[in-house]
N, C-alpha and C positions, 0 to 999 in steps of 0.2 A: 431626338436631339443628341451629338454624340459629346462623350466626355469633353473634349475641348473645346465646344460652343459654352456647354454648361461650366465650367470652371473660370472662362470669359467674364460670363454674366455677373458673376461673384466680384469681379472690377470692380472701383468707383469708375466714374467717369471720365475724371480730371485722368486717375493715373491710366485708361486706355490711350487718351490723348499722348499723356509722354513716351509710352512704348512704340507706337503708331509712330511717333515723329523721328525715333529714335531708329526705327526699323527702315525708314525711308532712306535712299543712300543722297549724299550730299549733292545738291545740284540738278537732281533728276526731277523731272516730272512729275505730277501726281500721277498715282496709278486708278484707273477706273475700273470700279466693280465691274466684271463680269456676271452677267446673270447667272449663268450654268453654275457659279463657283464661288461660295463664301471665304473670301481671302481672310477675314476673321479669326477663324478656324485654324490656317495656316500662323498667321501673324502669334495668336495665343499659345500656339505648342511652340513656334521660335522661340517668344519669350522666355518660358521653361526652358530651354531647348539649353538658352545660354544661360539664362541667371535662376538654378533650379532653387536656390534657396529662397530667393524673393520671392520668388511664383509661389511657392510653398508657403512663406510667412502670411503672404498676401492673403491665400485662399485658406488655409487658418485663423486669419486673425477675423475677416471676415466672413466665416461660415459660424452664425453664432448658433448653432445646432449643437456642436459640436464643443469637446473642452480644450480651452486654449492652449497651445503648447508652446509655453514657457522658456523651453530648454531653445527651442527653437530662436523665440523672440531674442534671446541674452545672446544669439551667436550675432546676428544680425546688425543686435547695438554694438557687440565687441567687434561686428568690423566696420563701426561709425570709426573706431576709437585707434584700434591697430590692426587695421588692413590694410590691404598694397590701396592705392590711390583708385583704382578703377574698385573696388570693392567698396572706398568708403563714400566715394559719390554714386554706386546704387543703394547701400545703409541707407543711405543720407534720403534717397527719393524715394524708399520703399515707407522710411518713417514718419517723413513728411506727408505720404497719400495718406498712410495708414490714418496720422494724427487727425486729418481733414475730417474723417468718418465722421458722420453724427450723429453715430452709436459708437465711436469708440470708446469713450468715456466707461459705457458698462461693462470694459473690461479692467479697469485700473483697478479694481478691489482684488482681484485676480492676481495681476503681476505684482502688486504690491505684497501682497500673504504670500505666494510662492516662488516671484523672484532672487537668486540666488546672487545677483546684479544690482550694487547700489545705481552702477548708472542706468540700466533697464530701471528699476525704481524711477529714480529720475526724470525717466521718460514719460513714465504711467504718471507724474506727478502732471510734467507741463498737458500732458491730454487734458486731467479735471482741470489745471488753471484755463485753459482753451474754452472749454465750455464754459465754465463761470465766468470769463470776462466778454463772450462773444452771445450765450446761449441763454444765461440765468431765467431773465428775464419772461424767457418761453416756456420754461421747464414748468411741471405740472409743483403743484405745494408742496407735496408729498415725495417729492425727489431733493427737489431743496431743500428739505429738514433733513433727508436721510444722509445727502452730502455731508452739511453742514456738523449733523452726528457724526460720520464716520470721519471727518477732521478731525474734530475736537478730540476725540477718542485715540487717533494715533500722533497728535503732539502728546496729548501726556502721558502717553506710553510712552513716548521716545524723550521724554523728557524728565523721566521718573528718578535719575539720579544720574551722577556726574561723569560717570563711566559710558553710558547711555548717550547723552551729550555730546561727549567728544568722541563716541566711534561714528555719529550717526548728524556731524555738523553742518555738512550742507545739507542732509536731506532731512535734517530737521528745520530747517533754513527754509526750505522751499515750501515745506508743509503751513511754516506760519508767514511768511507771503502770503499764501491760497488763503488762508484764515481772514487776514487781510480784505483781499479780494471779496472776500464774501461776504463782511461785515460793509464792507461800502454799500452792497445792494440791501442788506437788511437791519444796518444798528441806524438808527434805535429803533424805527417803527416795526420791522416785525423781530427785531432780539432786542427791547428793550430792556431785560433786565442782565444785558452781557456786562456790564460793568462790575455789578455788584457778581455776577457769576465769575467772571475773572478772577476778585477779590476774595473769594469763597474759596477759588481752588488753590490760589496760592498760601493759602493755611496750610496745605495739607503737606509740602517738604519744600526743602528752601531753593533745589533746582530748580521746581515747577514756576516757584514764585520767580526766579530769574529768569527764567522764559519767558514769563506773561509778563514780564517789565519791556522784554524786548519786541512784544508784538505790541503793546499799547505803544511804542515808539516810533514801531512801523507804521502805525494809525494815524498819531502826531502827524508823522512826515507826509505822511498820504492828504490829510486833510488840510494841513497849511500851506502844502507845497502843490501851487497852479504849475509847476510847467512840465507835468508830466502829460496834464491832458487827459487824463482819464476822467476827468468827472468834471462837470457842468461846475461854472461859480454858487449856481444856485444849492444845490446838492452840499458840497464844500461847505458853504457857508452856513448851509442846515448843520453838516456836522460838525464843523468847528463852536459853532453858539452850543451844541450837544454837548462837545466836554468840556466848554467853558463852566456851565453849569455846572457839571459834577464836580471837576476839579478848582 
């Protein structure tokens, strides 16, 4: 098998299809396999050919043998953000496939610790909100705690005082959305005693306690408010009679 079948295969599926469609010239014909000759082959070193940094991010981010390279990743979101237009709608579909992955997620602890990119961050955040609102469900128990820890652990990190706060306001924003998210699938029955843990932590400094005023808000809004659609009347109405009670 030679290098470019093999770094092929490392695709999703979905984004073969967009290169494949995109390599086709307008208007023409499909083209038919030749037996003698894996057009494959040809089509995957094209794609390199012209977009060597996607092809790169691509077979990096999914070769998880290997250590992610980060530096890599932050160029890729910075030409979501400011590159020439043809640059930031291939960003746009190299992140998009990437996000689809359903291993991506095992990388966000990764770009999270050593991106040097609030908006890479950013990115590694909407991946875990991806799975949590698409995936949860599936996931084995023992990933779902470990999630659920590794949230918990970098809001109040990022929220350990006021300086902290304001360098780090949306992507401390986004962290307790996901928190959010997460508590729909598990308060109360399997984090029954998040309230009283909420309230434990906010003892400990007065920013953390203004943070955890503004996620229990988020919860508020989540659970009285039907027209987002996320969650069954039944569900809702489980967790709104939940903080009726406490509160």
């Amino acid at each position: 098998e030679g290098p470019g079948l093999a770094r092929l295969r490392k695709l999703p599926k979905s984004f073969l299809r967009v290169w494949r469609a995109h390599s086709q010239p307008v208007g023409s014909p499909a083209r038919t396999r030749k037996p003698q000759h894996d057009t494959r082959i040809d089509r995957c070193l094209e794609f390199e050919r012209r977009n060597p940094m996607a092809a790169a991010v691509v077979n990096n981010f999914l070769d998880f043998s290997q250590k992610l390279d980060i530096a890599l990743l932050d160029r890729v979101v910075s030409s979501l953000y400011s590159g020439e237009k043809q640059e930031q709608q291939e960003a746009q579909r190299v992140l998009t496939e990437l996000k689809q992955h359903p291993d991506a997620w095992t990388r966000v602890d990764a770009i999270l610790e050593f991106s040097s990119s609030m908006e890479t961050k950013y990115y590694g955040l909407q991946i875990l909100e991806a799975v949590i609102r698409q995936r949860w469900k599936v996931l084995p128990r023992e990933q779902c705690e470990g999630i659920k820890k590794y949230i918990v652990g970098l809001i109040i990190k990022s929220s350990s005082n006021g300086e902290s706060i304001q360098r780090q306001k949306v992507y401390l924003s986004k962290l307790n959305m996901i928190l959010v998210e997460i508590l729909k699938h598990e308060w109360p029955r399997n984090w029954p005693t998040f309230i009283s843990d909420i309230v434990g932590a906010s003892k400990t400094s007065e920013t953390l306690c203004q943070n955890n005023m503004v996620i229990l808000r988020l919860l508020s809004e989540e659970v009285f408010d039907f027209s987002t659609g996320q969650m069954t009347q039944l569900k809702a109405k489980h967790l709104r009679d939940s903080m009726c009670r406490i509160f």
